[in-house]
C-alpha positions as CSV (number, residue, x, y, z in Angstrom):
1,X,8.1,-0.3,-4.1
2,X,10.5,-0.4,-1.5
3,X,8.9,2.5,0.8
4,X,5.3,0.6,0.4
5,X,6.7,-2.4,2.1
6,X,8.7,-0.5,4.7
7,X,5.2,2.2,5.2
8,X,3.4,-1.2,5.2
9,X,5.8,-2.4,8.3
10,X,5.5,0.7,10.4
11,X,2.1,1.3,9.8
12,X,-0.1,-1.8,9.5
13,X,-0.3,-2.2,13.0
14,X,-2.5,1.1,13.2
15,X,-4.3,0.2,10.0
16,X,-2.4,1.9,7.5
17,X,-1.4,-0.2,4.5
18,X,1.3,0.9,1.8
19,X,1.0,-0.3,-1.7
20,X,2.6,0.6,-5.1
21,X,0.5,0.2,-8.0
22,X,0.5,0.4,-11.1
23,X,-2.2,2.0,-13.6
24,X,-0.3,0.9,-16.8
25,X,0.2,3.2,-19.7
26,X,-2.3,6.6,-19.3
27,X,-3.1,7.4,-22.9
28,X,-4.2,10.4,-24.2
29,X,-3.9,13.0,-21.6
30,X,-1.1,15.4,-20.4
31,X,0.3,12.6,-18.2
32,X,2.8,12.1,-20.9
33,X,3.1,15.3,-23.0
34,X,6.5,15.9,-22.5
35,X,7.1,13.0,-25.4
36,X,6.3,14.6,-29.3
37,X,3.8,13.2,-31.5
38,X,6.8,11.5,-33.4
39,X,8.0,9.2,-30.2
40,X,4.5,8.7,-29.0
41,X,3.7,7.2,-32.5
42,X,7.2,5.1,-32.0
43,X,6.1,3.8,-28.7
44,X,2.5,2.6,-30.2
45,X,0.6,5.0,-27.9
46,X,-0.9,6.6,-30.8
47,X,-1.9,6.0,-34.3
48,X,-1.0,8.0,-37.3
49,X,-3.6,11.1,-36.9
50,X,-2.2,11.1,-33.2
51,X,-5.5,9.4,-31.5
52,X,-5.0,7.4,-28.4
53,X,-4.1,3.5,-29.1
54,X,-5.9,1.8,-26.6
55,X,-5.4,-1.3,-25.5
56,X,-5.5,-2.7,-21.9
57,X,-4.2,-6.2,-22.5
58,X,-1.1,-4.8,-23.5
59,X,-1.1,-1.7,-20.4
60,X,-2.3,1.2,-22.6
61,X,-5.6,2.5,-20.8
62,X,-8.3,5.2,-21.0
63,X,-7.7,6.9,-17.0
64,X,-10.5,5.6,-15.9
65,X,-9.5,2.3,-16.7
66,X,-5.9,3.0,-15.0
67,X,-7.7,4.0,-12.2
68,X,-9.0,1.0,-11.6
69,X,-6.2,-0.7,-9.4
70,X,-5.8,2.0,-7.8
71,X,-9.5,2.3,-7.1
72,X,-8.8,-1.7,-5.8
73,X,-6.2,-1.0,-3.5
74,X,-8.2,2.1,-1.5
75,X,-11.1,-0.3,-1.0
76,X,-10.8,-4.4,-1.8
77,X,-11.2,-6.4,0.9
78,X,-9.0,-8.8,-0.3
79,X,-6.5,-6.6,0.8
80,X,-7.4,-5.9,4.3
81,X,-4.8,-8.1,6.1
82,X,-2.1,-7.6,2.9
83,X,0.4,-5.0,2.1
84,X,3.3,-4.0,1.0
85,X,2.9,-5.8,-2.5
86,X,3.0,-4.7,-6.2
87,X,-0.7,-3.9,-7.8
88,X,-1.2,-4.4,-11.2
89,X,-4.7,-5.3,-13.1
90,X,-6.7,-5.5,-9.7
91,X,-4.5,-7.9,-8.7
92,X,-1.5,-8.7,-6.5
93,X,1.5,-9.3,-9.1
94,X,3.9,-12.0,-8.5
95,X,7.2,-12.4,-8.1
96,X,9.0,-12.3,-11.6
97,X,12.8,-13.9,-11.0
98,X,13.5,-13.4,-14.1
99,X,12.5,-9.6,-14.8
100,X,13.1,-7.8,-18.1
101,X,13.9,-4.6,-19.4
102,X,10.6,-2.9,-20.7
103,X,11.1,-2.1,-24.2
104,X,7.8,0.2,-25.6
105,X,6.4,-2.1,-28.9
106,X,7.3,-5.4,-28.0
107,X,4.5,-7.5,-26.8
108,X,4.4,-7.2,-23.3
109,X,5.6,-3.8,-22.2
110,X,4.6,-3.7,-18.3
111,X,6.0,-6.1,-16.7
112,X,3.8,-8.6,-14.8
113,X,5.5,-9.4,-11.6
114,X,7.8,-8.0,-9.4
115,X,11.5,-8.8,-8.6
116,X,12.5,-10.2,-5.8
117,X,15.0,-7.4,-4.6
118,X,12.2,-4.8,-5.1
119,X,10.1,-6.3,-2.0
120,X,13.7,-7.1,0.3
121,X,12.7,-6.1,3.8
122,X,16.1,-5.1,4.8
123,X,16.4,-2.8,1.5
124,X,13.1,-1.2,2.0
125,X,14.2,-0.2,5.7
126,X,17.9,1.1,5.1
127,X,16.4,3.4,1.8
128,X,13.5,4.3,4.7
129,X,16.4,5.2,6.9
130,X,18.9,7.1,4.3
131,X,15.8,9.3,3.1
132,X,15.1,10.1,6.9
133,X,18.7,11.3,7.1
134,X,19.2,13.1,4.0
135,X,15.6,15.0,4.8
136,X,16.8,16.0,8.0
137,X,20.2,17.4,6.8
């Protein structure tokens, strides 16, 4: 999040925008084959005969349904004169001061905003910065 808001700073002058976004929980494809069948089942992403568990009010999405947001933020005019902001569900998420861990199985496993700290200007320029150095070295 915090190189979208610092991209967002150097580069909305010439038109470029930087956004992170969020698809939610890709299920059903290689995206997250590196889990077994046994955690997958754990996490609710599939059912007992190891089919997909879909359901986008609770983040777990076909791809082209995760693709949508991302599909918003290349082309929404809403967002023509907004950036570096959090996108989740076609929508700008908002700030969340009281953020908690995600847990997979509890009710709301994606969080819905975004803390505070994640957007901090200052942060989002020094990490900018440190990864210039440290690619440079």
């Amino acid at each position: 999040m915090l190189f979208a808001v610092e991209l967002d700073r150097r580069c909305a002058e010439d038109g470029i925008r930087g956004y992170a976004v969020h698809p939610g929980v890709i299920v059903g494809t290689n995206l997250n084959s590196s889990a077994g069948q046994d955690q997958l089942r754990a996490m609710g992403l599939i059912d007992d005969s190891g089919r997909p568990i879909i359901d986008p009010d609770r983040g777990r999405r076909t791809p082209q349904q995760g693709a949508a947001t991302i599909v918003f933020a290349a082309t929404s005019p809403l967002l023509a004169d907004i950036g570096g902001v959090y996108l989740k569900d076609n929508n700008i998420s908002p700030l969340d001061h009281d953020p908690k861990p995600v847990t997979f199985g509890a009710e709301h496993d994606i969080p819905s905003g975004i803390a505070p700290h994640a957007i901090d200007p200052l942060s989002a320029q020094r990490l900018w910065e440190l990864s210039e150095q440290l690619i440079k070295a």
